[in-house]
C-alpha positions in Angstrom: 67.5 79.6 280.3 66.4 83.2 281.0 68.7 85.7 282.5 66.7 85.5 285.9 67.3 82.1 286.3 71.4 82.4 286.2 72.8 80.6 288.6 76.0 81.5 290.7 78.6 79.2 291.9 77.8 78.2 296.0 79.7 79.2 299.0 82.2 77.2 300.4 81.7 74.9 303.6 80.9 77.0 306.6 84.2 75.1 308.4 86.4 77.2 306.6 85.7 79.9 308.6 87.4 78.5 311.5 90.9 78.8 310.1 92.6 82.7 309.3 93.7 81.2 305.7 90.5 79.7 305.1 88.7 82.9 305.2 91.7 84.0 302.8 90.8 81.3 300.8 86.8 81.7 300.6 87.5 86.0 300.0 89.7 84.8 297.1 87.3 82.7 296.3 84.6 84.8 296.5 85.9 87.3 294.2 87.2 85.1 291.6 84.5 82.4 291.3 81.8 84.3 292.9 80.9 88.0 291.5 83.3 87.2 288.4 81.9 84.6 286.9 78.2 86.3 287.4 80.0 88.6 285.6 81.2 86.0 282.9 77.8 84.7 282.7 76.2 87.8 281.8 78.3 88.7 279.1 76.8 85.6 277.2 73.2 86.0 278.1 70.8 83.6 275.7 70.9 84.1 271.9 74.1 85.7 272.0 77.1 83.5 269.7 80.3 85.8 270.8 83.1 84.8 268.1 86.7 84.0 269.3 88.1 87.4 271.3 84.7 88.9 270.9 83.0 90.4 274.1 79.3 92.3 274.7 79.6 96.2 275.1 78.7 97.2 278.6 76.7 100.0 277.1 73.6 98.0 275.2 71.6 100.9 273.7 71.5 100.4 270.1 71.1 103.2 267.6 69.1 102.9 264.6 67.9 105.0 261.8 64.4 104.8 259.8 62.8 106.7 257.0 59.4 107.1 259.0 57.1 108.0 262.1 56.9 104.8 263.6 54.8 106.2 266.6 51.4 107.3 265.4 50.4 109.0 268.9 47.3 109.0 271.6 44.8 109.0 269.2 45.9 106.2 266.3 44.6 103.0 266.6 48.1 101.5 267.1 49.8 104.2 268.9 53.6 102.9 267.3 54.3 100.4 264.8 54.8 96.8 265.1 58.4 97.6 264.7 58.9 98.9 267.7 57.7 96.0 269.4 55.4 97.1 272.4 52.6 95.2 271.5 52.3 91.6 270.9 49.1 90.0 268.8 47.2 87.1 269.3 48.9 85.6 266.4 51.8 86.2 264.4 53.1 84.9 260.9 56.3 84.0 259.6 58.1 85.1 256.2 56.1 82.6 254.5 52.7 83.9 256.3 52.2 80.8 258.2 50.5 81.1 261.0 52.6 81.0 264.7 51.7 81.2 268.4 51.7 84.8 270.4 49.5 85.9 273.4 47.3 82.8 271.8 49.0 79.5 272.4 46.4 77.9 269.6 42.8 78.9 268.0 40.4 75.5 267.0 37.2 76.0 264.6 33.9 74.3 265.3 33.2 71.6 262.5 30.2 73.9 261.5 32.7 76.5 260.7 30.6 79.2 262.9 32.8 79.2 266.4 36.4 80.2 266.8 38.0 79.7 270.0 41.1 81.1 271.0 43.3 79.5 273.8 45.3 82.5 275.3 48.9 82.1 277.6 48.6 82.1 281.2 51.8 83.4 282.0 52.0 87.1 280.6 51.9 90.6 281.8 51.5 93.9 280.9 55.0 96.0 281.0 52.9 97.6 284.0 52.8 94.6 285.4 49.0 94.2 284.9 47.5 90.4 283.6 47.1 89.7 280.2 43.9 87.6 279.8 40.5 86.8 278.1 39.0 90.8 279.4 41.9 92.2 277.6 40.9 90.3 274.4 37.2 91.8 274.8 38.5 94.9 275.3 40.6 95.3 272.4 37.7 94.1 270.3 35.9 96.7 271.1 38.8 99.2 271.0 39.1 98.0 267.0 35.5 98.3 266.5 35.8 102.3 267.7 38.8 103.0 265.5 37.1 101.3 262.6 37.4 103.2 259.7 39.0 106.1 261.1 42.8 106.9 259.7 46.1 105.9 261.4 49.6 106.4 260.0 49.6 102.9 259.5 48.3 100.3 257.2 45.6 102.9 256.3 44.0 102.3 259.9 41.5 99.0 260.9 38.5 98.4 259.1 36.5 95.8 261.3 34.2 94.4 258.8 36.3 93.5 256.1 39.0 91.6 258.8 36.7 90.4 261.5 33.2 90.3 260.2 30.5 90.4 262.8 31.5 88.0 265.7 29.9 88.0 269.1 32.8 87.9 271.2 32.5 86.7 274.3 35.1 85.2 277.3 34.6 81.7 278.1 36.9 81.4 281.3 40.2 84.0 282.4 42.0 82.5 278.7 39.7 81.5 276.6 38.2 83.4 274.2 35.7 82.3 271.4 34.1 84.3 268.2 30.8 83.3 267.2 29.3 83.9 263.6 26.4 83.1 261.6 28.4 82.1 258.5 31.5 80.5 258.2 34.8 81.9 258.9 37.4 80.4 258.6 40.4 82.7 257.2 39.6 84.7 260.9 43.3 83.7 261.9 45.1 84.6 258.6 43.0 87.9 258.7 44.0 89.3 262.3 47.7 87.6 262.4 50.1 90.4 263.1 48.7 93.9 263.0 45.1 93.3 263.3 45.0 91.1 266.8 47.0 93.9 268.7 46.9 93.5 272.3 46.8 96.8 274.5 46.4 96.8 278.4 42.7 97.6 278.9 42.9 100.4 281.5 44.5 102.7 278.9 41.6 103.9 277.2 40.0 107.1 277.6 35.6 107.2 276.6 36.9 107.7 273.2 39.4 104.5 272.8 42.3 106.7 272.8 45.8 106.3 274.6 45.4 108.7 278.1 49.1 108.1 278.0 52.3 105.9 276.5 51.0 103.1 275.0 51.4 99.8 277.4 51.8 96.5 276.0 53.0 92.9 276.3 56.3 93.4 274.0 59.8 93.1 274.8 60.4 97.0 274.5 58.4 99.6 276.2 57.9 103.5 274.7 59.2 106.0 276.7 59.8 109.4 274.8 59.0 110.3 271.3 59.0 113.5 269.1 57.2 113.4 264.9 59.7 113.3 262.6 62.7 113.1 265.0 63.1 110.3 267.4 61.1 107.2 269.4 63.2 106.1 272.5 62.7 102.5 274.1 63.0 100.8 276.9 63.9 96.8 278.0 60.4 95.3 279.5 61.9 94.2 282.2 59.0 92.4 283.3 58.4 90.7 279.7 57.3 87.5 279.7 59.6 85.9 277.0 63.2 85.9 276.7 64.4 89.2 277.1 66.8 91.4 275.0 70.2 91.6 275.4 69.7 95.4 274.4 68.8 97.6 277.1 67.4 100.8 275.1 66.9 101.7 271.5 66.9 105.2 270.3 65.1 105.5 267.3 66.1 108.6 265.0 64.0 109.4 262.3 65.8 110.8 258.6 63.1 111.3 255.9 65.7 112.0 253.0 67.2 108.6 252.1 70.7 110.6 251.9 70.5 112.0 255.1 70.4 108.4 256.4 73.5 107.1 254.7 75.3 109.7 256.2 74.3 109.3 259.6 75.3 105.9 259.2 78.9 106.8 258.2 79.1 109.7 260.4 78.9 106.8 263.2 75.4 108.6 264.5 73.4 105.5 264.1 74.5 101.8 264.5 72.6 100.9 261.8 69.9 101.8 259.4 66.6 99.2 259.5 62.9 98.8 258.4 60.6 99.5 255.7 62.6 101.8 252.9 65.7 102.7 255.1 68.3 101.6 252.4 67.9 102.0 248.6 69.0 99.5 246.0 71.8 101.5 244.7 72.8 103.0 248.4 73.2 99.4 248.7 75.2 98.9 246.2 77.7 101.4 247.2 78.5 99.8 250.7 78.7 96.3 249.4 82.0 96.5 249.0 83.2 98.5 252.3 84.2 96.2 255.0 83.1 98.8 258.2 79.6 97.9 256.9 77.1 94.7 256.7 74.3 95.1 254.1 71.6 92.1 253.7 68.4 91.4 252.2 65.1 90.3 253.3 61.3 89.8 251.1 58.6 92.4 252.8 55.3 92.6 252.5 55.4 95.1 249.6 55.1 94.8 245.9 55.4 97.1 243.1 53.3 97.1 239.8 51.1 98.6 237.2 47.9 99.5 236.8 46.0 99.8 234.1 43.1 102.5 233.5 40.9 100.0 232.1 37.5 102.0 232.0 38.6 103.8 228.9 40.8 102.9 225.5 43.7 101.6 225.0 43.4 99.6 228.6 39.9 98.5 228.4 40.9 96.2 225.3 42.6 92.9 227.2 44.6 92.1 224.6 46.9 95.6 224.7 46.9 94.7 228.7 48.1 91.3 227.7 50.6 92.7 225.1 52.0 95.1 227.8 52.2 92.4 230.4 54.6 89.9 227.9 56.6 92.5 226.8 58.5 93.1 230.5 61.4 91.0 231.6 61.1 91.5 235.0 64.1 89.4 235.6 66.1 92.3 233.5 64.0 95.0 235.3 65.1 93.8 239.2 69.1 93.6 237.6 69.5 96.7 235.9 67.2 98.6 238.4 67.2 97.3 242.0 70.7 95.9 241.4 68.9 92.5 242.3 67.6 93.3 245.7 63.9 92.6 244.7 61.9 89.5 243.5 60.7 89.2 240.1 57.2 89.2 240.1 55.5 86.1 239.3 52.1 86.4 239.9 49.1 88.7 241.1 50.3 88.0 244.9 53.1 88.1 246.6 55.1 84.5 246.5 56.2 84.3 250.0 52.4 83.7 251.0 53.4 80.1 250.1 50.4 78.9 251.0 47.7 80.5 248.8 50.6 81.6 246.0 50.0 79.9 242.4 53.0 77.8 242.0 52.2 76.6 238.5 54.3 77.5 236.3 52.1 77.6 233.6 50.0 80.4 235.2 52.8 82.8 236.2 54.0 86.0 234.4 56.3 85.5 231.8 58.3 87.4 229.0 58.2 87.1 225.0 58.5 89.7 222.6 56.9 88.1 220.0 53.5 87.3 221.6 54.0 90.3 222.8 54.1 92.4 219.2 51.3 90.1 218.0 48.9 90.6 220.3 49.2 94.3 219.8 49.2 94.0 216.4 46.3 92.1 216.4 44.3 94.0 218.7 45.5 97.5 217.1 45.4 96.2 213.2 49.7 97.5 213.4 48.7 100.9 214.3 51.5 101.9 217.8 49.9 103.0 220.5 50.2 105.9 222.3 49.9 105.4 226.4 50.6 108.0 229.5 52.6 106.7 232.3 51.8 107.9 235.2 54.3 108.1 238.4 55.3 110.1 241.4 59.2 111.2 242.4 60.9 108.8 245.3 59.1 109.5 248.9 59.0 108.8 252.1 57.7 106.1 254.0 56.4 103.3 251.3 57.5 105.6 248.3 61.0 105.4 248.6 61.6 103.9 244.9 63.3 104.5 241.7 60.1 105.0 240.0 61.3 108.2 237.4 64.2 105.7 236.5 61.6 102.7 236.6 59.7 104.8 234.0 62.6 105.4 231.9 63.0 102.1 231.7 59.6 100.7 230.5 59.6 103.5 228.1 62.6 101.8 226.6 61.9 98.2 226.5 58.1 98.9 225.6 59.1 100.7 222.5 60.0 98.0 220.4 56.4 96.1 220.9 54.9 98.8 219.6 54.2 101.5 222.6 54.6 105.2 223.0 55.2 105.5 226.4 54.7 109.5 227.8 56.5 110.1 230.7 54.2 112.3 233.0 56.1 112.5 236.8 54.0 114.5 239.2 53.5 115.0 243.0 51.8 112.0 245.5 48.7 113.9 246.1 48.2 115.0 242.7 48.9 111.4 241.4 46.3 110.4 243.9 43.9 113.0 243.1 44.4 112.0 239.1 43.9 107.8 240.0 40.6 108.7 241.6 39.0 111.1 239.1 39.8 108.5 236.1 42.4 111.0 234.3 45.3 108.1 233.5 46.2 105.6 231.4 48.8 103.6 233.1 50.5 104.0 236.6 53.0 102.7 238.7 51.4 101.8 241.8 53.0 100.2 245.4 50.9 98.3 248.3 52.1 96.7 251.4 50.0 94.3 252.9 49.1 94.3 256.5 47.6 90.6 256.1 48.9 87.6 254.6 45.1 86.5 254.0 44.0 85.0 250.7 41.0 86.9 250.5 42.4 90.2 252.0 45.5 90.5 248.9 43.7 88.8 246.1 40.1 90.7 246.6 42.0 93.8 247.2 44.1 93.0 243.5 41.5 91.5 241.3 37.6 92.0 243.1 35.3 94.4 241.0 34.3 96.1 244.0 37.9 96.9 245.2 39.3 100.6 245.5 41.8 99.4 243.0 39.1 99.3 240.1 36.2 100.6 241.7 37.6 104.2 243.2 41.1 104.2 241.0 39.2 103.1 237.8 41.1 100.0 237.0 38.1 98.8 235.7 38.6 94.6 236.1 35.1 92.8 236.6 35.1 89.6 236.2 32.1 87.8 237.8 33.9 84.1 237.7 36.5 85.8 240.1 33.9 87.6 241.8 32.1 84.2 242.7 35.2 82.1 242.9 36.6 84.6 246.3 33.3 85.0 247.7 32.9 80.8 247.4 36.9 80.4 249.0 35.7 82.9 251.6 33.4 80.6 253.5 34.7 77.2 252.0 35.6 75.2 254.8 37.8 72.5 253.6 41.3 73.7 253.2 42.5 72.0 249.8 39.2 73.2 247.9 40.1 76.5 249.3 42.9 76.8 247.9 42.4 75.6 244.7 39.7 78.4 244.7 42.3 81.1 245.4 44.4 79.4 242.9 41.8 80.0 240.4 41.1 83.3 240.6 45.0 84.2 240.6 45.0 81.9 237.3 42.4 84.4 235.5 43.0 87.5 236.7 46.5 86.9 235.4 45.6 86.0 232.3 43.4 88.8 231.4 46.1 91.3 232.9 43.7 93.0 235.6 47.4 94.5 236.7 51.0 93.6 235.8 53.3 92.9 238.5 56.5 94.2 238.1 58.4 92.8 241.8 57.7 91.7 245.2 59.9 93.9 247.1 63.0 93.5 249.6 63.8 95.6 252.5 67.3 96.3 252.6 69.1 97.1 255.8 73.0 98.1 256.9 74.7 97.9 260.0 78.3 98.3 261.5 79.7 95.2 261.8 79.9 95.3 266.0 75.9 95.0 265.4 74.8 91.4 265.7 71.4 89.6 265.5 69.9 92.0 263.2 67.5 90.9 260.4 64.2 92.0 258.9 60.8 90.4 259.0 58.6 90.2 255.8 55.8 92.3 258.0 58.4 95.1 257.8 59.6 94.5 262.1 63.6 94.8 262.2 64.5 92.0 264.9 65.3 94.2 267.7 64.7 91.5 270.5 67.4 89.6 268.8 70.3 92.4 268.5 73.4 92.8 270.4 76.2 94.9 270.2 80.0 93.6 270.8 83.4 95.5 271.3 83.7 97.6 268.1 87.7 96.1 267.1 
């Protein structure tokens, strides 16, 4: 039952009026059932479990800290992050990347494969109190079309083409909305789940498609201060259309150096330290133990591997990519590292898309030292070989990792097989500026992905015309893979689909276009009066869930 809908207990009978003690008797009454109990009842609003002699803070204005911007400002295509939750999409995901109702309550596809039509709620407005319906939809179509191409602070910005295609859009009644193609699309749900369906009120828009002002949107938080690289401050949507928070406000305060952070959190300046990057393996591993604080878990969208330069020698032989690939234990590497809090990489996509993920076991990374040494051998006649690793020091934002220490350690455990492994650490931009003029051997290399979409993470990993190989030189072209996604891209039954996907994983594994080294975690850390926090795999802390009780 929403909080609106609270009921308080009824007045008395009207003929207790009549009698001097009966108005004693309804005041008393009054003030101990009546206002009280409202009282009562809005201490345990929905979603909120308060433990034996626990009670709800009167002052609900959580404190958090991040390692990032999470508001990109009037001109970015998304204005503030999906972490802050002021906009809601069309469709969301879940931490497996299935597919879940939003603003659309479900989306059908035309047995010719050509017509998507989406099926939008009735029920929803803006936080200004404007309607959410099919117009909206049409608008923010052509709001993503404008920004195509053109940076943001996030994701790397909207690129239309490659996530929508070339639908005619068009409104079929107040909330319906259907996408027309001339080929088959079928993935167009997977493709705009989450970031890529954002929903912005339409009257916000300058001639340009930027913001003339805060950003206004259908989420259970509104924006309403911000200053780069110091703070975002939110508001309750009062007039959201969903449950609403128990939280009334969050300040958002912004510490770029992961130490700074940790201390704010013991200094009792934040609540709690959330999203992408806000907590490091071993900071992790030094509160564990401390009872004032409550560190978890949870699988993002990130993963971390290498790349091979495979447009020039040693890389461009596969069997030295193969050789490198069988000689990590990535179970080892995620221990001794991350102190566990990662996944060991399995495959060339992250596993928690359990839907288009290889399961078999047969075509999954694995570790032996022996195939390992013999491949090399063979491919080298015994002669070692002498590689250049390339890496950056820990960042902000998505570059928050070990990776000097994650160098040391391949140079170490490649050794034995047979590999020289030269340490060469350098700046982001230079390491960018080196990936794209072909100077490199072997780098460690980080994505997130925006998109849970077959086509979107496998293309993106193993497709001959990808940035990865094309622009960064990693050099894997493999026609068979090539056909196999552009075949799954327009294949309309589901099981042959996947199988397709499946396929392509299966080679590009095989002949070592990349090796995976983990599927990352986002570690968060909170005081334990904090309660309903966790982290979704598209990198969105659970704010609308959080609730803060009497610290004891």
């Amino acid at each position: 039952m929403a909080r609106g809908d609270q009921t308080h207990p009824s007045k008395r009978s009207s003929n207790i009026l009549l009698q001097p003690f009966g108005i004693a008797v309804l005041v008393l009454s009054l003030l101990l059932a009546g206002p009280l109990a409202g009282l009562a009842q809005e201490a345990t609003p929905p979603g909120v479990v308060l433990e034996d002699g626990e009670r709800l803070r009167d002052d609900q204005t959580f404190r958090v800290g991040v390692n990032r911007n999470l508001v990109g400002g009037p001109e970015d295509y998304w204005y503030s992050h999906a972490s802050l939750q002021v906009y809601e999409p069309l469709i969301k995901y879940d931490d497996n990347f299935n597919l879940l109702p939003s603003l659309a309550t479900e989306w059908t596809l035309s047995p010719d494969g050509l017509v998507w039509e989406f099926t939008l709620r009735d029920d929803v407005n803006f936080s200004n109190g404007e309607p959410f319906t099919s117009a909206t939809v049409l608008a923010n179509v052509e709001h993503s079309k404008a920004k195509s191409g053109q940076p943001s602070q996030f994701l790397g910005g909207i690129f239309f083409d490659e996530i929508y295609g070339n639908p005619v859009v068009t409104a079929v009644d107040d909330y319906t909305v259907a996408f027309s193609y001339e080929e088959p699309r079928p993935l167009l749900p997977y493709a705009i789940a989450n970031h890529y369906s954002v929903q912005w009120w339409e009257g916000q828009f300058d001639e340009n498609w930027n913001f003339t002002d805060l950003p206004i949107g259908t989420g259970p938080f509104t924006l309403v201060d911000w200053e780069r690289d110091q703070f975002a401050t939110l508001a309750r949507n009062e007039n959201y259309w969903g449950q609403k928070p128990t939280i009334t406000g969050i300040e958002v305060r912004i510490y770029p150096n992961e130490n700074s952070r940790l201390s704010a959190l013991k200094a009792g300046e934040v609540d709690a330290l959330a999203e992408l990057g806000a907590v490091l393996p071993a900071q992790a591993g030094e509160l564990e133990g401390d009872d004032d604080y409550v560190v978890a878990s949870y699988p993002t969208a990130c993963n971390t591997f290498l790349i091979f330069n495979g447009t020039a020698a040693p890389f461009d032989d596969v069997r030295i990519r193969q050789a490198l690939n069988l000689a990590i234990d990535r179970d080892a590497f995620v221990n001794d590292l991350l102190y566990g809090y990662g996944m060991p990489a399995k495959g060339v996509i992250l596993q928690q898309n359990e839907r288009w993920f290889n399961e078999n076991p047969d075509q999954q990374l694995r570790w032996n030292i022996e195939d390992a040494t013999a491949l090399l051998n063979e491919a080298t006649g015994g002669e070692r070989v002498s590689v250049d690793l390339l890496f950056h020091p820990p960042g902000q934002n998505l570059h928050g990792w070990p990776y000097p220490l994650m160098a040391t350690y391949l140079q170490a455990i490649l050794q034995p097989v047979g590999f020289d492994v030269n340490l060469v650490q350098q700046e982001l931009a230079v390491v960018t500026e080196e990936l794209t003029q072909g100077n490199w051997q072997l780098s460690l290399y980080n994505n997130c992905w925006s998109s849970g979409e077959p086509n979107y993470q496998i293309r993106r990993t193993l497709g001959s015309d990808s940035a990865l190989h094309l622009t960064n030189h990693g050099g894997y072209n493999n026609p068979e893979v090539d056909a196999l996604l552009d075949q799954a891209l327009v294949e309309l039954d589901s099981e042959v689909q996947i199988d397709l996907y499946k396929q392509a994983q299966a080679i590009g594994l095989e002949e070592a276009a990349i090796a995976p080294l983990f599927d990352q975690e986002t570690i968060i850390a909170y005081r334990p009066f904090v309660k309903g926090l966790t982290q979704r795999i598209a990198y969105a802390p659970t704010f609308e869930t959080v609730y803060l009780v009497e610290d004891e």
